[in-house]
C-alpha positions as CSV (number, residue, x, y, z in Angstrom):
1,X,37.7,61.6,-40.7
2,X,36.5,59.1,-38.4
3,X,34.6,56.0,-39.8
4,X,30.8,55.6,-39.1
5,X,28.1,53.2,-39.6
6,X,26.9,55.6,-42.4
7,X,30.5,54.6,-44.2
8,X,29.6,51.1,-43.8
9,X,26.6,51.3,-45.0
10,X,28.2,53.2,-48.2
11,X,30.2,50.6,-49.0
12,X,28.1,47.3,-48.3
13,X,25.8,49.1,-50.9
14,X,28.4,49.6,-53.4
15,X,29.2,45.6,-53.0
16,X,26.1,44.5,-53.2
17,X,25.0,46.7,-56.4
18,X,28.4,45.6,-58.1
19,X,28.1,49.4,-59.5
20,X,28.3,52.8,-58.3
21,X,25.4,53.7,-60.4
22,X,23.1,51.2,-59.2
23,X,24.3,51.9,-55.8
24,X,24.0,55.9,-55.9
25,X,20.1,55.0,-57.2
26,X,19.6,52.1,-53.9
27,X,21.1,54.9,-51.7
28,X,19.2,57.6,-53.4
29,X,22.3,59.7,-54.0
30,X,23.6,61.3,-56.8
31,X,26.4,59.4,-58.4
32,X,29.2,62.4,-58.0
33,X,28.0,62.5,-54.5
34,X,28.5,58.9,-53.6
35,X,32.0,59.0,-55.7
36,X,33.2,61.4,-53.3
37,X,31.7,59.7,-49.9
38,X,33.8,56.3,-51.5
39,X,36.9,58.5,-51.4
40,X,36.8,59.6,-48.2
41,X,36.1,56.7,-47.0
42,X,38.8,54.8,-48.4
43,X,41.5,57.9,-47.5
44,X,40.0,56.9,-44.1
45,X,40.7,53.5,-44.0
46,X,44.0,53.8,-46.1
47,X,43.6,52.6,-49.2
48,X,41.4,51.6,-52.5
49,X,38.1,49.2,-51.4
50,X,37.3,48.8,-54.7
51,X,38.6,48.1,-58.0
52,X,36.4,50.3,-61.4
53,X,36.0,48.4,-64.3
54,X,33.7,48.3,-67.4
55,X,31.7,45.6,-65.9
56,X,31.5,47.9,-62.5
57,X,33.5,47.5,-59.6
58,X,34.8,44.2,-57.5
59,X,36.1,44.6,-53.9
60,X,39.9,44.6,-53.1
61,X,41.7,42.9,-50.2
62,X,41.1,45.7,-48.3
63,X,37.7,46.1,-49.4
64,X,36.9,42.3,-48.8
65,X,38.2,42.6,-45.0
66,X,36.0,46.0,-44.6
67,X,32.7,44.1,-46.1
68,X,33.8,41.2,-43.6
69,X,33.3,43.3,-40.7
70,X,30.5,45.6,-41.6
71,X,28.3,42.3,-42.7
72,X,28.9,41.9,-38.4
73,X,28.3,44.9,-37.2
74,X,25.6,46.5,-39.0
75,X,23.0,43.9,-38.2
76,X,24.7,43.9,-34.8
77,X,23.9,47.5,-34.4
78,X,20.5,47.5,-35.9
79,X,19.3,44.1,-33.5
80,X,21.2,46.3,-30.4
81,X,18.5,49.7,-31.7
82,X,15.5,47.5,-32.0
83,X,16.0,45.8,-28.4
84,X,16.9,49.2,-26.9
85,X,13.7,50.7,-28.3
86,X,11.8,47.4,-27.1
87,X,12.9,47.5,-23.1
88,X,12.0,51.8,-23.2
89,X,8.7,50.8,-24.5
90,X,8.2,48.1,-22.0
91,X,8.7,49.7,-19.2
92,X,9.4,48.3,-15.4
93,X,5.6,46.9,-14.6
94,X,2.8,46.0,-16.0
95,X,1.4,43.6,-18.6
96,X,0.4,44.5,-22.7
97,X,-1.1,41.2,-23.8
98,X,-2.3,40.7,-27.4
99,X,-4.9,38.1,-28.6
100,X,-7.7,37.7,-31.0
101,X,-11.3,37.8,-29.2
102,X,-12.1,34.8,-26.8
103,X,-12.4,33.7,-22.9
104,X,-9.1,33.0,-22.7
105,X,-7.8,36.3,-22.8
106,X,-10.3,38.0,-20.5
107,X,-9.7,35.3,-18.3
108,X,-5.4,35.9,-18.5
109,X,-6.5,39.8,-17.6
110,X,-8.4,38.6,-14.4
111,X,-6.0,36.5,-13.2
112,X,-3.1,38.7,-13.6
113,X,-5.1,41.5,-11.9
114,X,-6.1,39.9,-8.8
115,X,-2.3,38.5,-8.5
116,X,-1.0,41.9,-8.7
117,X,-3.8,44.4,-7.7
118,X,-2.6,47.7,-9.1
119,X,0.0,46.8,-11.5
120,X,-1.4,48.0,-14.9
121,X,-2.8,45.4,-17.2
122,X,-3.4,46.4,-21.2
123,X,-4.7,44.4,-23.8
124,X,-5.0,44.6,-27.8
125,X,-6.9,42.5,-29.2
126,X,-6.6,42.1,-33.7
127,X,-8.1,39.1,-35.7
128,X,-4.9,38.8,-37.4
129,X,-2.3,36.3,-35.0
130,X,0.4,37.7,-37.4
131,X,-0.3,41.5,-36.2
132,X,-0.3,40.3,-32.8
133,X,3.2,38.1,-32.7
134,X,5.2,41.2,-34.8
135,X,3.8,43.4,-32.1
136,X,5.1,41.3,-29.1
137,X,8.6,41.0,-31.7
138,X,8.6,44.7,-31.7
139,X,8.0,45.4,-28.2
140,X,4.6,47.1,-28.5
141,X,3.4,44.7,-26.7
142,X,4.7,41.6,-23.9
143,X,2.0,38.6,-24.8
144,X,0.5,37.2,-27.6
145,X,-2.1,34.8,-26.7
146,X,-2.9,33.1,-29.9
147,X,-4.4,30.1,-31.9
148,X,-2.9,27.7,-34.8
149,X,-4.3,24.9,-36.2
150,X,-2.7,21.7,-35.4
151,X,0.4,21.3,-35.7
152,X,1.2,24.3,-37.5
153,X,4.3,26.9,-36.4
154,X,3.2,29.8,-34.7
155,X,3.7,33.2,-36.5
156,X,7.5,34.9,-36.1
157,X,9.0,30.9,-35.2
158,X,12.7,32.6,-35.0
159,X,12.1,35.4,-32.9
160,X,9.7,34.8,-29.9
161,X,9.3,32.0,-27.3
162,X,6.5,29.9,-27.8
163,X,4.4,27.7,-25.4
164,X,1.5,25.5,-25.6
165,X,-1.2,26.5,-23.0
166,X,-3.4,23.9,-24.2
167,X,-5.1,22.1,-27.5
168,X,-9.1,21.5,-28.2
169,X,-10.8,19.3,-30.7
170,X,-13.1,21.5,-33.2
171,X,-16.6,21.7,-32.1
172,X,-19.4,22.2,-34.4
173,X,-22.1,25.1,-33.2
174,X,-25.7,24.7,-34.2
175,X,-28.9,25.9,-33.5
176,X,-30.8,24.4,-30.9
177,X,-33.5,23.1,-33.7
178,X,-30.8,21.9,-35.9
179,X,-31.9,18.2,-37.3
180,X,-28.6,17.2,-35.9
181,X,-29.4,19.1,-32.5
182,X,-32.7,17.6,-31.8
183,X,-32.9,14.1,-30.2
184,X,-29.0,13.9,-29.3
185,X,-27.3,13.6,-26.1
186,X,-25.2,16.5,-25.4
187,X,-22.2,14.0,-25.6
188,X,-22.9,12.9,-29.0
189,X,-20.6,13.5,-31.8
190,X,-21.4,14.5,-35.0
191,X,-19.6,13.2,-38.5
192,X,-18.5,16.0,-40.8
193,X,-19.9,14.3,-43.7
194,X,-23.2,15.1,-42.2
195,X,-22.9,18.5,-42.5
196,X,-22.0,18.3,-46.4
197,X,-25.0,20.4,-47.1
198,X,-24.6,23.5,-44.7
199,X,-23.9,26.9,-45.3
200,X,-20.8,28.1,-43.0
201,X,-19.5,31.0,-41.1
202,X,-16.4,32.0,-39.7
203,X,-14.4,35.0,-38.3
204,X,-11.0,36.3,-40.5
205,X,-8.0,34.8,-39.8
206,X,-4.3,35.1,-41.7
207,X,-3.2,31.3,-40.3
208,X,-4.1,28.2,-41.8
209,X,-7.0,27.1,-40.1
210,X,-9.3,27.8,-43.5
211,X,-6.9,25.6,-45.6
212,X,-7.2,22.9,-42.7
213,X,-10.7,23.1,-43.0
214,X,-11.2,22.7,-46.2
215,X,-9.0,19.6,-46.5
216,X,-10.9,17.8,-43.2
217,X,-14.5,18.2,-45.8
218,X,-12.6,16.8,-48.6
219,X,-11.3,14.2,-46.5
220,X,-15.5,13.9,-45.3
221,X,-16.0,13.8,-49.5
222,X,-17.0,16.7,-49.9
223,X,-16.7,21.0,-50.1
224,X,-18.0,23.5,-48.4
225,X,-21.3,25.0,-50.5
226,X,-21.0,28.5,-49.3
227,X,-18.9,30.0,-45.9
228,X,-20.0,33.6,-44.5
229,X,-16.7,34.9,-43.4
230,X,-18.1,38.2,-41.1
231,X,-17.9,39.7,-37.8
232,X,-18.3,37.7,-34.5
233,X,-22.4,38.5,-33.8
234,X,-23.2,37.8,-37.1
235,X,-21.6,34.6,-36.9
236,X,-23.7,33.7,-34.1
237,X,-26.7,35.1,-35.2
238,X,-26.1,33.2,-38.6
239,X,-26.4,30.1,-36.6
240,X,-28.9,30.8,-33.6
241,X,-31.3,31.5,-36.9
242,X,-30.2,28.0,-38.8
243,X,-28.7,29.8,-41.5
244,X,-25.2,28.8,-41.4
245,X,-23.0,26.1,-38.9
246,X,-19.8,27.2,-37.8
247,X,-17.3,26.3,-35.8
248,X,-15.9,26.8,-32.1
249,X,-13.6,25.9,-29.3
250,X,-14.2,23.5,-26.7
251,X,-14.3,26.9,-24.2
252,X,-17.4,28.2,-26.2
253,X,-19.8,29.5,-23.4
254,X,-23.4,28.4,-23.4
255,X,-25.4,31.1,-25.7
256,X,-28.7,31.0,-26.3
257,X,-30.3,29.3,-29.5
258,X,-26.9,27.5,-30.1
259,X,-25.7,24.0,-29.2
260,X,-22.4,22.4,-29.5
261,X,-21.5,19.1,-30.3
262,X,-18.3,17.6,-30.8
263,X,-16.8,16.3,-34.5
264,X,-16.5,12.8,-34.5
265,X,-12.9,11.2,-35.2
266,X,-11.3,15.0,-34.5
267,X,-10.8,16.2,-37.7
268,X,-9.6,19.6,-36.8
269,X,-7.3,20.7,-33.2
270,X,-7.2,24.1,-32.4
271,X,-3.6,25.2,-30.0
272,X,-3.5,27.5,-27.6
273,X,0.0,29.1,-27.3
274,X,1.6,31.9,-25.7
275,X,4.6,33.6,-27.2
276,X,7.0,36.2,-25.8
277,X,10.1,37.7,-27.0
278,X,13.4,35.8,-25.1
279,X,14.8,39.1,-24.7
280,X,12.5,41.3,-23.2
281,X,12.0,42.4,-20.2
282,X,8.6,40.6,-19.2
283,X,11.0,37.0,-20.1
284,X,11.6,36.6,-16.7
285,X,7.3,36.4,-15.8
286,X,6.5,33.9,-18.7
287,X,6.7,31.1,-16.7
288,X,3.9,32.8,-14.3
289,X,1.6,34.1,-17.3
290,X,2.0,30.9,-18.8
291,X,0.4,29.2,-15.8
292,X,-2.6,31.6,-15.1
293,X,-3.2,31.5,-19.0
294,X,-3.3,27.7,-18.5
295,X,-5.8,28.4,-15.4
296,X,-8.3,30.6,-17.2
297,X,-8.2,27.5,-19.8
298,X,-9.3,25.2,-18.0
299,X,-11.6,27.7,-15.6
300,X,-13.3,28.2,-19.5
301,X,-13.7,24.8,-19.9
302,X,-15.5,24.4,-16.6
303,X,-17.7,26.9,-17.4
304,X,-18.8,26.0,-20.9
305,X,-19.7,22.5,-19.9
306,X,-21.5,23.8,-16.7
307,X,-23.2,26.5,-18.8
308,X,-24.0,24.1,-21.5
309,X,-25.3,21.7,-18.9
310,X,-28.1,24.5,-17.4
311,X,-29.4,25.0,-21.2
312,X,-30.1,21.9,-21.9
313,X,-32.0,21.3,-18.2
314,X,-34.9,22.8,-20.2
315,X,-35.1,22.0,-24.0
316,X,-37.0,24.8,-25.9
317,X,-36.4,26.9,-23.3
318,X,-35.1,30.9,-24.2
319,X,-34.9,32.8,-21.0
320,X,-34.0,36.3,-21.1
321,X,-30.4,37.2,-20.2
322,X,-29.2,39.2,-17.5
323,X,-28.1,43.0,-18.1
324,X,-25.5,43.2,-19.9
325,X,-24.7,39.3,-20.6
326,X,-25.7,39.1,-23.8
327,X,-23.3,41.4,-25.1
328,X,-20.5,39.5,-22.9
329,X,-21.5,36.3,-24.5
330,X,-21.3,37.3,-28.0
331,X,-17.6,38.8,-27.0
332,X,-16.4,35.9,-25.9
333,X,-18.4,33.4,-28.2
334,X,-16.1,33.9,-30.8
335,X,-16.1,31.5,-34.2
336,X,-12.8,30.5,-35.8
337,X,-10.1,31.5,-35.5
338,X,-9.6,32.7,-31.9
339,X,-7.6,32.1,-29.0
């Protein structure tokens, strides 16, 4: 009989249950069944692996030198399926970038595109940055184009490549009649203790940007009355009506009925990063997506100040939006957290 991962497998099991009951019930065998697979195997390999006793069963010499090898090789094998699987998704060309909502990602897709006209560029887009980064570690997709909160570790730390594409203070978004809206310069900051008695609203997220929070108003003395945690045009209706603040990136584009100001002392930082698996195929283009993701950062940046600049050219002012914009502004006016 020649010995297979299946055998391995087989007898790691029995090790690690210490009993060929409990191993029979992990493996889903019967335990006769599995009694006579251990044979075979060990007829295979020359000898007893295992020694039976009333307690259950302990490994031989032989069996300890078999268990030595197969704890190599089977997670060997399994990392050499998974990365297998990974480049026949990939494919040769082409980009699959993931992100959660915001310019930045739009932005990434337009740059690539123009770069490489006709080279296929796909995007998936999830509010959770965990989804995004197992996706990317399981080749469904090349990119993830995410957000953490300070200096918190991105989501799977030992299995993708991570780079910083840049890092924003928090800003604040209110509506344009806001108390602290009215009467300020567009470069005035605003405390976070001043905003001790506003309702809040905010996007989903699974990273720690909600725990963050939370800690920067205790740190302002005191906590958040009520938070709206809902979809991203209800966020920004919630504040273009004054019934909630929330907050945004420095990229936030210029919508209408909504002002941005900057919190005073930054009490929050918001990272870009982009994260890729070493491994893949697309490795070798990180270097390149990297810097157009870095270019469609600071091409946001431009705009939101330049936008910003043309609202507030005529306070009180609410001019109707072109076809189609206001739609395209709430898509990439996204609350927290976003890339």
């Amino acid at each position: 009989m020649d010995l297979e991962l299946r055998h391995l497998k087989i007898v790691r099991a029995v090790a690690d249950a210490g009993s060929l009951t409990r191993a029979a019930t992990v493996l889903g065998l019967a335990q006769p069944a599995l009694s006579a697979q251990l044979k075979r195997v060990e007829r295979a390999l020359g000898g007893s692996l295992f020694v039976r006793g009333r307690e259950g069963v302990r490994a031989t010499a032989l069996g300890e030198l078999v268990l030595e090898r197969a704890r190599v090789l089977l997670p060997a094998v399994c990392e050499l399926q998974e990365e297998a699987q990974r480049f026949a998704r990939q494919g040769e060309r082409g980009y699959r970038l993931g992100g959660t909502h915001g310019p930045l990602l739009g932005g990434l897709v337009d740059r690539l595109a123009e770069e490489e006209p006709g080279v296929a560029v796909t995007t998936y887009t999830s509010w959770s940055e965990r989804e995004i980064a197992g996706s990317v570690a399981e080749g469904r997709l090349d990119f993830a184009l995410v957000g953490v909160c300070g200096e918190s570790a991105p989501p799977e730390p030992g299995r993708l490549a991570w780079m910083e594409v840049a890092r924003d203070p928090v800003h604040v978004m209110l509506a344009e009649d806001h108390p602290l809206a009215l009467g300020r310069a567009a470069t005035d900051e605003v405390e976070l203790a001043e905003l001790a008695a506003e309702a809040w609203t905010d996007v989903p997220g699974d990273g720690c940007f909600g725990d963050c929070f939370a800690a920067a108003c205790v740190r302002a003395g005191f906590t958040p009355a009520c938070v709206y945690e809902t979809d991203t045009a209800s966020c920004v209706h919630l504040v273009q009506v004054g019934r909630a603040v929330g907050l945004c990136r420095a990229t936030f584009p210029a919508t209408p009925g909504v002002v941005t100001r900057r919190l005073a002392g930054t009490p929050l930082v918001w990272r870009h990063l982009l994260g890729w698996h070493p491994a893949g195929r697309v490795a070798a283009r990180a270097v390149g997506v990297l810097g157009h993701a870095r270019a469609a950062h600071a091409e946001a940046l431009g705009r939101a100040a330049a936008g910003g600049s043309a609202l507030r050219a005529a306070p009180g002012s609410n001019p109707a939006p072109a076809p189609g914009s206001a739609s395209a502004a709430l898509r990439a006016a996204v609350p927290w957290p976003a890339a």
